[in-house]
C-alpha positions in Angstrom: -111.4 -66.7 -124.3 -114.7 -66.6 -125.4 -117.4 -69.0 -125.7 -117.3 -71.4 -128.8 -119.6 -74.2 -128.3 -121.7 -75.7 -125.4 -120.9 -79.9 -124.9 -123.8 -81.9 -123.1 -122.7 -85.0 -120.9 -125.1 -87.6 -119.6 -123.8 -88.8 -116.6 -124.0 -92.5 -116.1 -125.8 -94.6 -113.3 -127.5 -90.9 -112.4 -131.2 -90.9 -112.6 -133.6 -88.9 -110.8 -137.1 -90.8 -108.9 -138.7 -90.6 -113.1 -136.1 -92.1 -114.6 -134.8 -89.0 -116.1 -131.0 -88.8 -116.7 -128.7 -86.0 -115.1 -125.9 -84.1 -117.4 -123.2 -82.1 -117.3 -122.6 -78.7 -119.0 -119.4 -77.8 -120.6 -118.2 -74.9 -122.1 -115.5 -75.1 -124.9 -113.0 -72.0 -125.3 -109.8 -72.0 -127.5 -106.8 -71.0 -124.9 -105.2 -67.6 -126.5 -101.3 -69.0 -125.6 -101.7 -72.7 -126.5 -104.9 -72.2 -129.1 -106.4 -75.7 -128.0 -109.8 -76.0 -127.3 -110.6 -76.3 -123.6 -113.9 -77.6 -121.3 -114.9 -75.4 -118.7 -117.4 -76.9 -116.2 -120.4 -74.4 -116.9 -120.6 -73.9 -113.1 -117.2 -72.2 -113.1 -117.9 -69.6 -115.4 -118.3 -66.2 -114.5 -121.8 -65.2 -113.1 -122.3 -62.4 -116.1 -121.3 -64.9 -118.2 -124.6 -67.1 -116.7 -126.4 -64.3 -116.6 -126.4 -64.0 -120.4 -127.4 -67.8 -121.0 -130.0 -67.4 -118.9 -131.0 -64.5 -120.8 -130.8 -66.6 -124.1 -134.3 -67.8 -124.5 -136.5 -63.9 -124.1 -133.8 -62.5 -126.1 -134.2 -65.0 -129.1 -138.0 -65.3 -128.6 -137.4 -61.1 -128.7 -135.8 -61.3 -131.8 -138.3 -64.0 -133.4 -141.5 -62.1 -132.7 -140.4 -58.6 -132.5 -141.4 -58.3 -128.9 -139.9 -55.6 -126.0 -137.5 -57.2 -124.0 -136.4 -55.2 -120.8 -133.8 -56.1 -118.8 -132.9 -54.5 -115.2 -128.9 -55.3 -114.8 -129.7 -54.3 -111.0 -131.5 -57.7 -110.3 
């Protein structure tokens, strides 16, 4: 089940001391036996699977300016 798309929820009533909302992160897999699209709290995915968002920001900026990107899979 791989990542399809990423859903953004605001969450009502929830605002921090600047008036700034709080969301939720979802991500949405199709399920292999029932092929319906599921929501998976982004929190329970695995922590590679975090990893590689985290990593989604040098690696497109990477790509868009033809930098070096290193990455040490030991941190």
């Amino acid at each position: 089940m791989g990542i399809e798309k990423i859903k953004v929820e605001a969450i009502p009533d929830s605002k921090d001391e600047d008036g700034n909302l709080f969301y939720k992160v979802f991500s949405i897999h199709t399920n292999n036996e029932t092929k319906q699209q599921e929501s998976l709290n982004l929190f329970e995915e695995s922590n590679g699977t975090l990893k590689m968002i985290s990593l989604y920001e040098p690696i497109k900026n990477a790509l868009k300016y033809g930098a070096t990107l290193l990455i040490n899979n030991g941190c």
